[in-house]
N, C-alpha and C positions, 0 to 999 in steps of 0.2 A: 677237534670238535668245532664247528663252525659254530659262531655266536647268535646268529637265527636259531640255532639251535638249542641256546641254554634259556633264551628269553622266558620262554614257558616254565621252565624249571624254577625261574627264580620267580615267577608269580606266584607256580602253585604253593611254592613255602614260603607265602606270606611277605614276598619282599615288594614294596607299594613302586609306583613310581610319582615322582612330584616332581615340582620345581627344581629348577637349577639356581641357584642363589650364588654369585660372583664376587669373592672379596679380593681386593687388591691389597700386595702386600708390599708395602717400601714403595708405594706412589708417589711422584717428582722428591725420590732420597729422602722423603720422611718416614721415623721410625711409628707408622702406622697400619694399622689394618682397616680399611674404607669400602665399607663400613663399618666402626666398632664394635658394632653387636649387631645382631638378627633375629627374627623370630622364624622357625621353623617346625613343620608338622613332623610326622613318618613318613619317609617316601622321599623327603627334599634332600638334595644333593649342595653342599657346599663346596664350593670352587674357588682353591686360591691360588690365584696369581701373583707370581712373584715378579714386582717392577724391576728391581734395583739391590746392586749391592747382595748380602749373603743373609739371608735370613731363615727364620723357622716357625712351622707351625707346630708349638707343643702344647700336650693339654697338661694343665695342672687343675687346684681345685680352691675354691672359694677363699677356704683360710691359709691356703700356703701357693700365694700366687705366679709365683716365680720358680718355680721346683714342680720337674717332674713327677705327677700321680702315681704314686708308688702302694699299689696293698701289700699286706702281711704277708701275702706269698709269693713276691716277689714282683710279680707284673706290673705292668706300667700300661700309661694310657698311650695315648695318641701321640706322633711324633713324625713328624713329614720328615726329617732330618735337615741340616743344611742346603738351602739352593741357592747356590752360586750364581749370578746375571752379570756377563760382561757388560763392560761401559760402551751404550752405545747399540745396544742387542735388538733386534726387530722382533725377536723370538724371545717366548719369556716362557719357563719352565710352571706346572700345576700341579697342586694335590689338591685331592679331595677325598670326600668321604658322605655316604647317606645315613641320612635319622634312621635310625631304629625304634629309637625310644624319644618320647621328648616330654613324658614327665617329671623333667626336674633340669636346671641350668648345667649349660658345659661353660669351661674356663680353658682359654689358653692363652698362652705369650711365647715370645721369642725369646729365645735361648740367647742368642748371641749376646756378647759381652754389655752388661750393661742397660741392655732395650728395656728389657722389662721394668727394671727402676726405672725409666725413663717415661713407664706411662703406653709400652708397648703391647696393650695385649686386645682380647678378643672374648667376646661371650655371644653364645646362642640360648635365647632363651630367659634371659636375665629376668628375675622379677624385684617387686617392689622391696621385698625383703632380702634380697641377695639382688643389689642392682649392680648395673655395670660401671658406676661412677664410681660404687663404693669397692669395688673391685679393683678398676687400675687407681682409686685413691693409696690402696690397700700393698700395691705391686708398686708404687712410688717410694713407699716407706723402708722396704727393704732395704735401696740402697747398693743393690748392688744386681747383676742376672746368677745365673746360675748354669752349669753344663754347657761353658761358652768355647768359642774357640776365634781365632783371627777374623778381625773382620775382611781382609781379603785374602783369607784362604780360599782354597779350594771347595771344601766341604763335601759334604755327601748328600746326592739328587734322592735319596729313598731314606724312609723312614726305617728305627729300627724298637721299634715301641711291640711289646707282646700285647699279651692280654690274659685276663684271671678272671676268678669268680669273686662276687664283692657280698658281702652279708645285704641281701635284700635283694638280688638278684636283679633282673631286667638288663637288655640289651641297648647298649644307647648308638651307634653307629657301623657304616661299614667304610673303609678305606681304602683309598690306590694314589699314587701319582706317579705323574711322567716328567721325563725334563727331556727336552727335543726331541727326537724318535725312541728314548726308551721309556720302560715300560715296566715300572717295579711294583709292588705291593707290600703298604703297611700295614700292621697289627693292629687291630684297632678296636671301640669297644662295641660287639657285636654278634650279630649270628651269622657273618661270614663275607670274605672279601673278598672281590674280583676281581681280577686281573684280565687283562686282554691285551695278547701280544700277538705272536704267531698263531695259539693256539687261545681258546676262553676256557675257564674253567672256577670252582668255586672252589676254594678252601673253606674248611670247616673250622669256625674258631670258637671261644668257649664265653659266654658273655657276660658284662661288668656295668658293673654301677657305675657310672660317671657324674661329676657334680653334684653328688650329693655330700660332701665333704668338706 
């Protein structure tokens, strides 16, 4: 299927298009995301770029800020997986993912050992009462990351995060990243993710509450 050809598809069920909104992640080998937070509608697409070193985009959620978004039934939130950046790279590996929903804040941080205590994390959306200070204050106290592995391992270019149904329903996101010419698709929370490789095509995924937790 040619992707001229899904365009329409994905309009007529409601999927918006917006903004492209670019975070960088591990910019000049700081454990950051820059911007730390965003504000975004339905329709805006977040893109992060990975500068340096081995990192990840994973979401957790307000009160448990460091630890993968896990419901009752098992699924998990968002997870770009490990992205590996050699020293010295011209080429720097992407996930992203589009709003679905943005009535209510996302939380993420980096897996890797340690970041997270360190003050490494990321919110879209953040409000006055669930801000973003009080968030990586929150993710400093831990002490420690969670779901870590070598900081110069290899790691893995694709996410491996599902997705569930949460009491309250509403869809908050859709997902994909690349790392040099591949072309993978993550789980994410949503009413469905794209991929475009060879072929384009829409998986149907089943949709989650995000940040409200």
């Amino acid at each position: 299927m040619r992707f001229s050809a899904i365009v329409p598809a994905l309009l007529s069920a409601g999927v918006a298009l917006g903004e492209v909104i670019t975070v960088q992640v591990g910019g000049n080998n700081s454990l950051t995301y820059s911007p730390p937070s965003v504000n975004a509608t339905v329709g805006d697409t977040i893109m992060f770029e990975f500068m340096a070193k081995n990192h990840t985009v994973t979401q957790s959620t307000f009160a448990d800020p460091c630890s993968l978004m896990t419901l009752a039934n098992g699924s998990t939130g968002v997870d770009s997986g490990f992205m590996p950046v050699a020293a010295n790279s011209t080429s720097f590996p992407t996930f992203s993912f589009t709003i679905q929903n943005a009535s209510a804040p996302l939380w993420f941080y980096c897996k890797q050992t340690g970041h997270c205590a360190k003050g490494m994390v990321f919110a879209i959306n953040p409000t006055a009462a669930k801000s973003f200070s009080a968030f990586q204050a929150a993710a400093e106290m831990t002490g420690s990351g969670s779901n870590s592995s070598s900081m110069g391992g290899s790691g893995s270019s694709s996410g491996s995060g599902s997705t569930g149904a949460g009491a309250g329903g509403g869809a908050a996101s859709t997902a994909s990243g690349t790392a040099g010419s591949a072309s993978s698709t993550t789980a994410a929370s949503g009413a469905g993710a794209v991929r475009v490789g060879g072929a384009a095509f829409v998986l149907s995924i089943v949709g989650l509450v995000a940040g409200l937790l």
